[in-house]
mmCIF file as gemmi writes it, N, C-alpha and C atoms, coordinates in Angstrom:
data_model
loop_
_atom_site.group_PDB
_atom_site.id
_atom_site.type_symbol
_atom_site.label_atom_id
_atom_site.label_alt_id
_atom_site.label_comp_id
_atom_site.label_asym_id
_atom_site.label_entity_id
_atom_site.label_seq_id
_atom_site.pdbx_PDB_ins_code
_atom_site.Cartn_x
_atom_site.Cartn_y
_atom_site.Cartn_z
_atom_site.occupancy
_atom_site.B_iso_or_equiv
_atom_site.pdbx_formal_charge
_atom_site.auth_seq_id
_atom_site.auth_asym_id
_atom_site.pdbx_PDB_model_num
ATOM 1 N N . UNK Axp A 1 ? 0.858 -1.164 0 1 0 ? 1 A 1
ATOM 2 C CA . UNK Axp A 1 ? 0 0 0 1 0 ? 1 A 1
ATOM 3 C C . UNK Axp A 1 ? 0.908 1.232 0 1 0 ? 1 A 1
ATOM 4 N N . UNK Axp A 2 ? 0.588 2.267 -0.843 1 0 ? 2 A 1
ATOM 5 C CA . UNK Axp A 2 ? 1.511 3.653 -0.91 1 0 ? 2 A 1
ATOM 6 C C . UNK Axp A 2 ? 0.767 4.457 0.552 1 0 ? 2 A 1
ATOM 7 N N . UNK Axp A 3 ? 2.023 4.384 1.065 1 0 ? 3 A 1
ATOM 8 C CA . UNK Axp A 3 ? 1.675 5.996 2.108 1 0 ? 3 A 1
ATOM 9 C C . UNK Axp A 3 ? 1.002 6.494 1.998 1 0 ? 3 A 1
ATOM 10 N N . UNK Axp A 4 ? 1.919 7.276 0.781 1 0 ? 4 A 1
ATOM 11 C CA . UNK Axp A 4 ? 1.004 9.257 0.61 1 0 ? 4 A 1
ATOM 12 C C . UNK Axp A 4 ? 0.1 8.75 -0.054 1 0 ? 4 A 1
ATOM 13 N N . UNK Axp A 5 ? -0.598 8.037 -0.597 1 0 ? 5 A 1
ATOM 14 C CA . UNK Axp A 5 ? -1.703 7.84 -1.366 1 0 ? 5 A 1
ATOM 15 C C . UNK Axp A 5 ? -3.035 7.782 0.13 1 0 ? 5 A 1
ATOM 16 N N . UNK Axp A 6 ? -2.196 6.414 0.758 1 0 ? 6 A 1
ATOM 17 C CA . UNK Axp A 6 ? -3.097 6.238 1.682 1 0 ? 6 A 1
ATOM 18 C C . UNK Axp A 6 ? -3.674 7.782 2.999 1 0 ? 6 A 1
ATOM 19 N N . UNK Axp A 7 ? -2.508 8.363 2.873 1 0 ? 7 A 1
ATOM 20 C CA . UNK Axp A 7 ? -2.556 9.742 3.639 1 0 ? 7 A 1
ATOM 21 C C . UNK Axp A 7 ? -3.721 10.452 3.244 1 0 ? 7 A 1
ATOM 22 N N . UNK Axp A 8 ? -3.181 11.027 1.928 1 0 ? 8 A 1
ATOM 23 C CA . UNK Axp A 8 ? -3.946 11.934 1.1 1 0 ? 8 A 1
ATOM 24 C C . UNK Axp A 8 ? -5.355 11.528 1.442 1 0 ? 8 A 1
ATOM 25 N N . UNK Axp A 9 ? -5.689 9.907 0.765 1 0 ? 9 A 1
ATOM 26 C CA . UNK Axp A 9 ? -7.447 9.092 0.683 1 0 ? 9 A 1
ATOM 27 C C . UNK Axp A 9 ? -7.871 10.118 2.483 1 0 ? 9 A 1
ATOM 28 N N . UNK Axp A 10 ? -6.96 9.89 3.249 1 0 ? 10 A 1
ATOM 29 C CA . UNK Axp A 10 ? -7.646 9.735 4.609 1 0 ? 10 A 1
ATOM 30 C C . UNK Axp A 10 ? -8.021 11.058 4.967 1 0 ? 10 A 1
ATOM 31 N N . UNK Axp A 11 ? -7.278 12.132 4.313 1 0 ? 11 A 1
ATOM 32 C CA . UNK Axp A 11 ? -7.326 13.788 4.576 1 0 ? 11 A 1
ATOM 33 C C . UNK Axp A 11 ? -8.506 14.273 3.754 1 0 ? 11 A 1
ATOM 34 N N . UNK Axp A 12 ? -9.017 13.506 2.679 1 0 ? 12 A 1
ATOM 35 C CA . UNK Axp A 12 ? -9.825 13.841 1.628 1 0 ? 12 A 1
ATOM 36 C C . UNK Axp A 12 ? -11.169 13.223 2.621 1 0 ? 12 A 1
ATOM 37 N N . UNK Axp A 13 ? -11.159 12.325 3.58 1 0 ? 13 A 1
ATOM 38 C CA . UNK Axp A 13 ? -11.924 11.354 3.869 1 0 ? 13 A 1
ATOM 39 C C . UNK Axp A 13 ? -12.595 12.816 4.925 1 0 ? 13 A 1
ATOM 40 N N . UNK Axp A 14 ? -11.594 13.107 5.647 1 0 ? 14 A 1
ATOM 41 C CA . UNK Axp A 14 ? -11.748 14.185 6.824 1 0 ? 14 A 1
ATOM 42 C C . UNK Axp A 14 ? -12.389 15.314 6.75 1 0 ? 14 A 1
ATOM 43 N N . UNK Axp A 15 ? -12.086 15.756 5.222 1 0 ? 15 A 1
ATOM 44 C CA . UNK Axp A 15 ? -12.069 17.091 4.613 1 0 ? 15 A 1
ATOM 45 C C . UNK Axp A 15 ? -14.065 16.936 4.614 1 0 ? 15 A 1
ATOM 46 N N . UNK Axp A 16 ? -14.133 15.585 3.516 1 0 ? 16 A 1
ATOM 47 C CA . UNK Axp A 16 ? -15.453 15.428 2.836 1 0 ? 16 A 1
ATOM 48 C C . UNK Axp A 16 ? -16.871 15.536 4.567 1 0 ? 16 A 1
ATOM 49 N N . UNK Axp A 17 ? -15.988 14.762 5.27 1 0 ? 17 A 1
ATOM 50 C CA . UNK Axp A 17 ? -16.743 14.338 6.75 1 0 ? 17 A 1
ATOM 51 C C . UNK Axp A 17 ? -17.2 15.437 7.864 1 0 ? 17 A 1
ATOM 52 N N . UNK Axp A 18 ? -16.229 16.419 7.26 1 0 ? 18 A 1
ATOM 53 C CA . UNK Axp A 18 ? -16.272 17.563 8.016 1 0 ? 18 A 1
ATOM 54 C C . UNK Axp A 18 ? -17.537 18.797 7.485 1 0 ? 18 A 1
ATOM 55 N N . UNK Axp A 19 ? -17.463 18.77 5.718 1 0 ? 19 A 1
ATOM 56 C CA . UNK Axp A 19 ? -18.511 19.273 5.132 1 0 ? 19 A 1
ATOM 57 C C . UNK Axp A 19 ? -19.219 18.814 5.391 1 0 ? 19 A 1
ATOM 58 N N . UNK Axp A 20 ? -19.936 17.961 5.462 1 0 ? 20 A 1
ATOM 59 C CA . UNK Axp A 20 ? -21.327 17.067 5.782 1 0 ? 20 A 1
ATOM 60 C C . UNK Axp A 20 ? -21.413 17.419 6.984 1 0 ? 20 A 1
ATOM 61 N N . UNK Axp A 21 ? -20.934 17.465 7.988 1 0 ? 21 A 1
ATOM 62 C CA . UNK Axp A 21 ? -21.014 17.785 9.271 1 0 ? 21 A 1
ATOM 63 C C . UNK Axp A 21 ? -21.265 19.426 9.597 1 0 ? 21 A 1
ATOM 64 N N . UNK Axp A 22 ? -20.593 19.88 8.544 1 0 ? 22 A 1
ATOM 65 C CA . UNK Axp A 22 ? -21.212 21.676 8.572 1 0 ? 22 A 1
ATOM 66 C C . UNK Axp A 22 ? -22.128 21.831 8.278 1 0 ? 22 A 1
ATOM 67 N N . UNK Axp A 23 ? -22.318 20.67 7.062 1 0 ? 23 A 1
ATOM 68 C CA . UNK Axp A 23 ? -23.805 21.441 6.444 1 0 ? 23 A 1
ATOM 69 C C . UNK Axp A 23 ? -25.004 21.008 7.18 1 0 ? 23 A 1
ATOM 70 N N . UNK Axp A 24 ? -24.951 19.7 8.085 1 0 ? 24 A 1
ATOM 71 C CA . UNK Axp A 24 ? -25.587 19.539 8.856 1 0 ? 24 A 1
ATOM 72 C C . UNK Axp A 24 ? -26.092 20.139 9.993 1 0 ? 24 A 1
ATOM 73 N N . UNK Axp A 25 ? -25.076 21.137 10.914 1 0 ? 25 A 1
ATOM 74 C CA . UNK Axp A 25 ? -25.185 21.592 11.515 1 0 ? 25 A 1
ATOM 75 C C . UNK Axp A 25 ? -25.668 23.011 11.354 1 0 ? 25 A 1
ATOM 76 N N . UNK Axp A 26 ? -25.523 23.342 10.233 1 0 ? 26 A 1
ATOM 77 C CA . UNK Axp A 26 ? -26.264 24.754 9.373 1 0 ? 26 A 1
ATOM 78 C C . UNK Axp A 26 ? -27.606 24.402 9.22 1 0 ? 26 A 1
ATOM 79 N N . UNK Axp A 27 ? -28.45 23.475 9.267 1 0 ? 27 A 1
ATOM 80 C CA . UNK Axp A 27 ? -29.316 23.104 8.301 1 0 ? 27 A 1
ATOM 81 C C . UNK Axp A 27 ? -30.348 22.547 9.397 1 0 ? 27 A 1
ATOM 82 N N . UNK Axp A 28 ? -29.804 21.571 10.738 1 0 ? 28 A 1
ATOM 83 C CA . UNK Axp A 28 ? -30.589 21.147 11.492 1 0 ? 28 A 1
ATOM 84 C C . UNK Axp A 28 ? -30.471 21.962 12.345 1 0 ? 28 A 1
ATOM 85 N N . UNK Axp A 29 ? -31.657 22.401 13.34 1 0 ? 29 A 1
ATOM 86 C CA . UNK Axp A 29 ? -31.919 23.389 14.828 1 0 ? 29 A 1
ATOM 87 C C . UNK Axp A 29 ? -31.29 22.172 15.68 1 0 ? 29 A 1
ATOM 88 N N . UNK Axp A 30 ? -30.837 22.864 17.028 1 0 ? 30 A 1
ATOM 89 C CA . UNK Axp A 30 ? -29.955 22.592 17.414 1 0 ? 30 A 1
ATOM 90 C C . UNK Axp A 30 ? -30.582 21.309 18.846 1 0 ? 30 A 1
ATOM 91 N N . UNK Axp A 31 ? -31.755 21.285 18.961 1 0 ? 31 A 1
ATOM 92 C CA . UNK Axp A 31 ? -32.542 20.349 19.36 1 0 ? 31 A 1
ATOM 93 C C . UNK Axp A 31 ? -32.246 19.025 18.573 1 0 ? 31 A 1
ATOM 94 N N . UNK Axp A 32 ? -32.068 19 17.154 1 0 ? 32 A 1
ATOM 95 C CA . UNK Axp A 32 ? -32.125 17.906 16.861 1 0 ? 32 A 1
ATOM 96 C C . UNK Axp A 32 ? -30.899 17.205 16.518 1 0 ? 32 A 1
ATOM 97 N N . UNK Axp A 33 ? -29.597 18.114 17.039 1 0 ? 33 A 1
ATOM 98 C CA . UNK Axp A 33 ? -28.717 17.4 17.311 1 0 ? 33 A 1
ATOM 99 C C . UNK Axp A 33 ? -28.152 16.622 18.543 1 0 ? 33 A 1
ATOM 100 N N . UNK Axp A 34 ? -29.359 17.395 20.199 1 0 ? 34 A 1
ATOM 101 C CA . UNK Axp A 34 ? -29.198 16.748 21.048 1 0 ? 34 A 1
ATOM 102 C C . UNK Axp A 34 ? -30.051 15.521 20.683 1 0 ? 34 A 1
ATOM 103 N N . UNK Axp A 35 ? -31.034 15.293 19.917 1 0 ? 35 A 1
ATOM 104 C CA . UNK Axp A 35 ? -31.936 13.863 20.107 1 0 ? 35 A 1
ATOM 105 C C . UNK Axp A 35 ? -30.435 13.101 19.408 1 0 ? 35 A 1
ATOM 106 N N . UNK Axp A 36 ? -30.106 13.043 17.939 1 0 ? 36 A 1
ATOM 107 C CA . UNK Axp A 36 ? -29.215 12.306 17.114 1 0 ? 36 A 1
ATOM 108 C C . UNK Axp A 36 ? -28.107 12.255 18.14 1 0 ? 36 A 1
ATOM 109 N N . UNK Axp A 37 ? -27.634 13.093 18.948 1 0 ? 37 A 1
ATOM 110 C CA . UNK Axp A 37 ? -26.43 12.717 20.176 1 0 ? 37 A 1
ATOM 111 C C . UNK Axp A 37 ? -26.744 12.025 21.008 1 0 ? 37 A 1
ATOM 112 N N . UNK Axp A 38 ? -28.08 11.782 20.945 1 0 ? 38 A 1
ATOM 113 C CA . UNK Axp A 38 ? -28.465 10.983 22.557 1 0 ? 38 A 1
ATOM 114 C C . UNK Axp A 38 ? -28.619 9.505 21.748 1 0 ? 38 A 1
ATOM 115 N N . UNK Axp A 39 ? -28.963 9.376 20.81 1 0 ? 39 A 1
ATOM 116 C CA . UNK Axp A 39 ? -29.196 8.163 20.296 1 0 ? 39 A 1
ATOM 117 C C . UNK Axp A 39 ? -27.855 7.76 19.865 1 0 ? 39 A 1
ATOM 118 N N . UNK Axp A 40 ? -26.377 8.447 19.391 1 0 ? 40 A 1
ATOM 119 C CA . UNK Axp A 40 ? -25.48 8.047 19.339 1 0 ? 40 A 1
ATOM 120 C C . UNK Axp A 40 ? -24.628 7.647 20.682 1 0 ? 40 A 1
ATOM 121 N N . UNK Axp A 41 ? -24.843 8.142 21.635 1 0 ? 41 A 1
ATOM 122 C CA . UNK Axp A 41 ? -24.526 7.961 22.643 1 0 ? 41 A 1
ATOM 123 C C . UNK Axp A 41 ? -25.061 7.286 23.306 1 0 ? 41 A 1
ATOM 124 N N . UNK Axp A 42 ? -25.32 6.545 23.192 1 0 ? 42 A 1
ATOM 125 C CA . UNK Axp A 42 ? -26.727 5.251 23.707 1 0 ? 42 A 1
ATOM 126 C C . UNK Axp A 42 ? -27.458 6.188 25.101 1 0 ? 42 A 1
ATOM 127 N N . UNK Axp A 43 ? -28.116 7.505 24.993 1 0 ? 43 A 1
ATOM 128 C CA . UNK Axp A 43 ? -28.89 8.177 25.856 1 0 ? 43 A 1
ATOM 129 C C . UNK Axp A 43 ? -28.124 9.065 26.693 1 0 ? 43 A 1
ATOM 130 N N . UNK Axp A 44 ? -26.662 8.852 26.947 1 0 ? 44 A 1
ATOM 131 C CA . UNK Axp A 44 ? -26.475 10.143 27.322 1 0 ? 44 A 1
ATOM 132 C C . UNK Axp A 44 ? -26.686 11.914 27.321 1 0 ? 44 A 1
ATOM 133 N N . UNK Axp A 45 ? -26.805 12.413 27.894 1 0 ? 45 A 1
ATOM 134 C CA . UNK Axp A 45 ? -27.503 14.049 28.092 1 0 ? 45 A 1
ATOM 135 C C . UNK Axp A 45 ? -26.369 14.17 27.819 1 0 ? 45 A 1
ATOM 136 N N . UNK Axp A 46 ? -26.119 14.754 26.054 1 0 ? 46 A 1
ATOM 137 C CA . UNK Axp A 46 ? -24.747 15.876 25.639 1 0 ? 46 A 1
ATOM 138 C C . UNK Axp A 46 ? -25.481 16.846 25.76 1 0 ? 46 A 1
ATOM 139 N N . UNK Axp A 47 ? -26.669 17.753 26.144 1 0 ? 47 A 1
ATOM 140 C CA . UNK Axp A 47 ? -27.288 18.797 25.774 1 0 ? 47 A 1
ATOM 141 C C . UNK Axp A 47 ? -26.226 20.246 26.217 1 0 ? 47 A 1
ATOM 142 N N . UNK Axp A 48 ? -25.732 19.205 27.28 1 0 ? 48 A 1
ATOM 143 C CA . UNK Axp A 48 ? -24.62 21.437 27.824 1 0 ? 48 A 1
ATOM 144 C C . UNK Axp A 48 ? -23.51 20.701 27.17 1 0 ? 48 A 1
ATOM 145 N N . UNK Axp A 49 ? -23.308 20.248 26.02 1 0 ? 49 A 1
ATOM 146 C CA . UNK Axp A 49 ? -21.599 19.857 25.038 1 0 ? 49 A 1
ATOM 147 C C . UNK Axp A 49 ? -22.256 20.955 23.629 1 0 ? 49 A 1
ATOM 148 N N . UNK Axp A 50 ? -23.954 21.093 23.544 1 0 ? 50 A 1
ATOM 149 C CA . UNK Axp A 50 ? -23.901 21.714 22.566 1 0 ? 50 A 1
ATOM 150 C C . UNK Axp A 50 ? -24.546 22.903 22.548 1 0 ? 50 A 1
ATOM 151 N N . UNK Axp A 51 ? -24.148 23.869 21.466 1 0 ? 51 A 1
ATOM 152 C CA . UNK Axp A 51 ? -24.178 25.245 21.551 1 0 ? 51 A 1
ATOM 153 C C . UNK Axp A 51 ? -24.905 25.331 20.19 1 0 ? 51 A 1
ATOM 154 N N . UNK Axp A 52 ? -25.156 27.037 20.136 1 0 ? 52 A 1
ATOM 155 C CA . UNK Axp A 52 ? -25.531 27.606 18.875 1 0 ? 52 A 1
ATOM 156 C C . UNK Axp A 52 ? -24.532 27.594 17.852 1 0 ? 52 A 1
ATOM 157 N N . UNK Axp A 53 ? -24.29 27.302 16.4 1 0 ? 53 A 1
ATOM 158 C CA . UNK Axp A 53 ? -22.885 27.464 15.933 1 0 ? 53 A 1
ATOM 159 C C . UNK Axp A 53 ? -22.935 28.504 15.866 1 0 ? 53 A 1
ATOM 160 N N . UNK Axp A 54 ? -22.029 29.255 15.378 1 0 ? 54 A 1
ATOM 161 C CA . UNK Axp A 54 ? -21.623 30.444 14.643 1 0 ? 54 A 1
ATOM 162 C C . UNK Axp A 54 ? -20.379 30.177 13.7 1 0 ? 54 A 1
ATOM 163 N N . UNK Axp A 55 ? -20.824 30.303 12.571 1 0 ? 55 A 1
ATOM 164 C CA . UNK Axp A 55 ? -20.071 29.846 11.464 1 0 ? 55 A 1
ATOM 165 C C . UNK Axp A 55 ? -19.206 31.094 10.753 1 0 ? 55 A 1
ATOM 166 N N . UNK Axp A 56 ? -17.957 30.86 10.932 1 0 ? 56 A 1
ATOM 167 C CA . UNK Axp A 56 ? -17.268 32.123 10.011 1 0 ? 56 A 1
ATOM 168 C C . UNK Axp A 56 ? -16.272 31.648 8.954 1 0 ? 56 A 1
ATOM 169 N N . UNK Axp A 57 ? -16.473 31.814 7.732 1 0 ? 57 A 1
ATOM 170 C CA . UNK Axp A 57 ? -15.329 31.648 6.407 1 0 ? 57 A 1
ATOM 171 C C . UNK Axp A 57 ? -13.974 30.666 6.907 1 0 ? 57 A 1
ATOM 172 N N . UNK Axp A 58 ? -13.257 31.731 7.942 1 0 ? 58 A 1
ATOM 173 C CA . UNK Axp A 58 ? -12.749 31.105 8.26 1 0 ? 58 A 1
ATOM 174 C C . UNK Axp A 58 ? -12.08 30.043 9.241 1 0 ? 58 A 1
ATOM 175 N N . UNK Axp A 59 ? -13.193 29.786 10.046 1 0 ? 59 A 1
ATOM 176 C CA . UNK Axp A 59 ? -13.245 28.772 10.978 1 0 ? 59 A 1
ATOM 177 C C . UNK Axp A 59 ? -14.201 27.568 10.325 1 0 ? 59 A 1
ATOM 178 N N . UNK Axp A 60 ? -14.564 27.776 9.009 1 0 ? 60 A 1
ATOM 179 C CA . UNK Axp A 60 ? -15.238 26.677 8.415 1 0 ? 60 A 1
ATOM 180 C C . UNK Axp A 60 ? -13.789 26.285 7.326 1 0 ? 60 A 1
ATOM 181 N N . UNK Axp A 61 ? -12.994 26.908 7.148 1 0 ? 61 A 1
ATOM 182 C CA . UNK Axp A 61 ? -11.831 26.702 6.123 1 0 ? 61 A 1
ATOM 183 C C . UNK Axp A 61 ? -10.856 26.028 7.311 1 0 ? 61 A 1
ATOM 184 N N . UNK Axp A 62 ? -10.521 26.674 8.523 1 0 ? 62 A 1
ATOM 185 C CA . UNK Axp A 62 ? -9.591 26.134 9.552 1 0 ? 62 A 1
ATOM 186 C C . UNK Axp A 62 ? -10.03 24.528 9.325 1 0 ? 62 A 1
ATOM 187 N N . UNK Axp A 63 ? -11.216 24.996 9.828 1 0 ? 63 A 1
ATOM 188 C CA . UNK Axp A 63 ? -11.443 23.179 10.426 1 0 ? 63 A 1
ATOM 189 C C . UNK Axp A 63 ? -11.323 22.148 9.263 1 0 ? 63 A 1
ATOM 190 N N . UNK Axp A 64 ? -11.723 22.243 7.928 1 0 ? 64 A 1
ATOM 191 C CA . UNK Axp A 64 ? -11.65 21.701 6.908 1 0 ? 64 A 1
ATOM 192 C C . UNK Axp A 64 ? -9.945 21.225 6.941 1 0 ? 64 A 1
ATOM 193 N N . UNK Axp A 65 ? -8.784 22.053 7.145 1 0 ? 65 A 1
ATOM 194 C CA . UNK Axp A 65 ? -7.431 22.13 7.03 1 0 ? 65 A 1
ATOM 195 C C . UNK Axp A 65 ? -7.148 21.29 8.024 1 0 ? 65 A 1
ATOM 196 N N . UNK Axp A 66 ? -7.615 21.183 9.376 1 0 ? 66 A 1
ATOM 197 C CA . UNK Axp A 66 ? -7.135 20.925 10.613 1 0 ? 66 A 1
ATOM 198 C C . UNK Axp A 66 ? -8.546 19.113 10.189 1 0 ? 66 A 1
ATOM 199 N N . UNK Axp A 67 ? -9.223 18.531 9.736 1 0 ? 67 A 1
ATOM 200 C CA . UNK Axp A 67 ? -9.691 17.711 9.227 1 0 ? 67 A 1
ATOM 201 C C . UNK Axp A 67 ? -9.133 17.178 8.391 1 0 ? 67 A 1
ATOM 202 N N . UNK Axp A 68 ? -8.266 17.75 7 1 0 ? 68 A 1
ATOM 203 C CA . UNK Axp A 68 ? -7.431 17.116 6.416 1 0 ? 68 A 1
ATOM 204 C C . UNK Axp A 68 ? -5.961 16.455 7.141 1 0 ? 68 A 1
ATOM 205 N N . UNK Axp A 69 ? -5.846 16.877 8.179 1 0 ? 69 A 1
ATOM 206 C CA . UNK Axp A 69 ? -4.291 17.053 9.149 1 0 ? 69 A 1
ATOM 207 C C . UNK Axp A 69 ? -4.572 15.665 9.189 1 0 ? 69 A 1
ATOM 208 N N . UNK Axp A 70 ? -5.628 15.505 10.023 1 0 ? 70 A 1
ATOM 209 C CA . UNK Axp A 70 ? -5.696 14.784 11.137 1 0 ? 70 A 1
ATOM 210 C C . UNK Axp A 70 ? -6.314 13.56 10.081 1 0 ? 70 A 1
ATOM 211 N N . UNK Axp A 71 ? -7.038 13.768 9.303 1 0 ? 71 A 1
ATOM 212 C CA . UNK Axp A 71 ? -6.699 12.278 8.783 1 0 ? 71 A 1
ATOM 213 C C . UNK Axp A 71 ? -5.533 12.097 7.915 1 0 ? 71 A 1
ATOM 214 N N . UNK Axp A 72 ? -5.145 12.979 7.508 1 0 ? 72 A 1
ATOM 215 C CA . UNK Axp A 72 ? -3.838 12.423 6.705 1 0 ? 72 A 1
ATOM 216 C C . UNK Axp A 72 ? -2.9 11.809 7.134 1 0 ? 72 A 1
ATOM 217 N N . UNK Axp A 73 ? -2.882 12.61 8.71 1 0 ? 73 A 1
ATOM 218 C CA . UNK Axp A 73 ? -1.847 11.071 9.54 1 0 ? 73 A 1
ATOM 219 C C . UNK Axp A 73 ? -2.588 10.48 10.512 1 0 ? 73 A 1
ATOM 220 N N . UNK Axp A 74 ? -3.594 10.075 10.277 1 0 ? 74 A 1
ATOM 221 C CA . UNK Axp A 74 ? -4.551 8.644 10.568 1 0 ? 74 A 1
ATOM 222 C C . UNK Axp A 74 ? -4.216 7.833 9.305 1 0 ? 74 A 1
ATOM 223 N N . UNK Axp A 75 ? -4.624 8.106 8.085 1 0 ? 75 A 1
ATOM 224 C CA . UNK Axp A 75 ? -3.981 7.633 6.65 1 0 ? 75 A 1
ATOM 225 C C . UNK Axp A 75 ? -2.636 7.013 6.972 1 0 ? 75 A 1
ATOM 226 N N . UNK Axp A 76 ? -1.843 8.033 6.788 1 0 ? 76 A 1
ATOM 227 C CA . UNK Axp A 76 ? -0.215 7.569 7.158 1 0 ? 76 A 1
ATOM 228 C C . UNK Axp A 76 ? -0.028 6.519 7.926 1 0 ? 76 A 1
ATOM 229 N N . UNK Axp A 77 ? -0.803 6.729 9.496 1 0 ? 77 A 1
ATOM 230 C CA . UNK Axp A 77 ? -0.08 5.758 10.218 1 0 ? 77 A 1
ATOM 231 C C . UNK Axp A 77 ? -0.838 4.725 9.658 1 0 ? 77 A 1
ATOM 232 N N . UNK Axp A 78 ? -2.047 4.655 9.143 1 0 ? 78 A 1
ATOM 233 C CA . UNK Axp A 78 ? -2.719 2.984 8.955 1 0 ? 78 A 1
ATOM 234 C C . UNK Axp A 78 ? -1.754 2.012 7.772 1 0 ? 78 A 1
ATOM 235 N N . UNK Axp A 79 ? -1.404 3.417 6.889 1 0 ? 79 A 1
ATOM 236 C CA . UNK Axp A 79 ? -0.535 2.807 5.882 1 0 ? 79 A 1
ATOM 237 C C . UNK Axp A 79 ? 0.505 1.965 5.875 1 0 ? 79 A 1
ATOM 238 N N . UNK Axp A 80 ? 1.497 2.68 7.33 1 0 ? 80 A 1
ATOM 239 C CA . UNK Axp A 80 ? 2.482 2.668 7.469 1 0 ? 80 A 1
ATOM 240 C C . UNK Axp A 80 ? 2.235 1.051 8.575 1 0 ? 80 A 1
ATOM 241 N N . UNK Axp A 81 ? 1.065 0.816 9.258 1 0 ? 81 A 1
ATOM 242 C CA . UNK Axp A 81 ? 1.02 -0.15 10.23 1 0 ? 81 A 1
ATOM 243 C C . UNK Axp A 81 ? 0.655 -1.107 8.638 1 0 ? 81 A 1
ATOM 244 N N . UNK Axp A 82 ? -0.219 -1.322 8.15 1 0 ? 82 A 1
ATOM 245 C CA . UNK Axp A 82 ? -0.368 -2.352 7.182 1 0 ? 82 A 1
ATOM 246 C C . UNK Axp A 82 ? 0.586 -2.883 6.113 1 0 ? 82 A 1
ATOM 247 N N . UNK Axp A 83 ? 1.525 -2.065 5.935 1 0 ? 83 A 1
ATOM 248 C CA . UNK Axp A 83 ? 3.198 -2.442 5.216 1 0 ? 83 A 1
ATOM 249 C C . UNK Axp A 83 ? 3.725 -2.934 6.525 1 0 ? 83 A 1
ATOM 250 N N . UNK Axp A 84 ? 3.631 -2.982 7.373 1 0 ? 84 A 1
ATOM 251 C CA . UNK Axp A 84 ? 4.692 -3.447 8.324 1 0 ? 84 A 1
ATOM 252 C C . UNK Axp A 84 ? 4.175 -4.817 8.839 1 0 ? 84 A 1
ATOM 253 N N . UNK Axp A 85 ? 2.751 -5.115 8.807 1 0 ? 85 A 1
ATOM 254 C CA . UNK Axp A 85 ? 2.195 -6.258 9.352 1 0 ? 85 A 1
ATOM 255 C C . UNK Axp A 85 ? 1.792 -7.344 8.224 1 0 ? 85 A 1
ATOM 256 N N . UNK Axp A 86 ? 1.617 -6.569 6.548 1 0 ? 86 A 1
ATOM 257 C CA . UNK Axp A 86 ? 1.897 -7.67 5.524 1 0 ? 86 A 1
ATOM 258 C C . UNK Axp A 86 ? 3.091 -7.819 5.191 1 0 ? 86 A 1
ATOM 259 N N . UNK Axp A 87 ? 4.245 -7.416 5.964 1 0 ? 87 A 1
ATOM 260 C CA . UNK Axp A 87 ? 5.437 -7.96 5.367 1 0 ? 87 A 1
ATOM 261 C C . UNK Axp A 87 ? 5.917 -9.253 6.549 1 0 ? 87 A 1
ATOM 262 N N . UNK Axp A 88 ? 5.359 -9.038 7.811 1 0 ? 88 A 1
ATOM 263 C CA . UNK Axp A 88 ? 5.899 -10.042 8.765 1 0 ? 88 A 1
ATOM 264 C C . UNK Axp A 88 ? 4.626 -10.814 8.769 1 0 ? 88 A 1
ATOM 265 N N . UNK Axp A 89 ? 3.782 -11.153 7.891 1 0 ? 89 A 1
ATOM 266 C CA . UNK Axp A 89 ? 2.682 -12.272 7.851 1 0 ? 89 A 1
ATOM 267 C C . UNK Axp A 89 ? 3.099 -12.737 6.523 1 0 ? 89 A 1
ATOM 268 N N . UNK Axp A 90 ? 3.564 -12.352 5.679 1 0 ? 90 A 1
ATOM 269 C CA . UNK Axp A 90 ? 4.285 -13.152 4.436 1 0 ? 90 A 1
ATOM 270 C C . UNK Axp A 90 ? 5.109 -14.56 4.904 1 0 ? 90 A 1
């Protein structure tokens, strides 16, 4: 498996996950992200974890950047663990 390929897939993965997640949060009132949190959370009360957003250019561009980061070396390291564990299972 290539690294930077696998990097890149994972930063693109972050980037895409993060839009969906904005536009979600633009789009749904903020009630109905405590019900979808409580059901992800098998019923825990996140209700004081969530706020009103306030969305600005560039804290919707940060996070997109800081989403690509962070999967690109999630990418990396998975890459880098799966070359290392198909070469000592050969």
């Amino acid at each position: 498996m290539r690294s930077f390929v696998a990097a890149v897939a994972g930063g693109l993965t972050g980037v895409v996950v993060s839009f969906v997640c904005a536009v979600f949060v633009s789009v749904f009132p903020v009630g109905f992200a405590n019900s979808y949190g409580a059901l992800v959370f098998h019923g825990i009360d996140i209700s004081g974890l969530i706020v009103k957003p306030q969305f600005t250019v560039v804290k919707l561009l940060l996070g997109f950047v800081y989403a690509f980061v962070t999967g690109f070396v999630i990418g990396g390291v998975f890459s880098y663990c799966y070359n290392v564990t198909d070469k000592s299972v050969r």
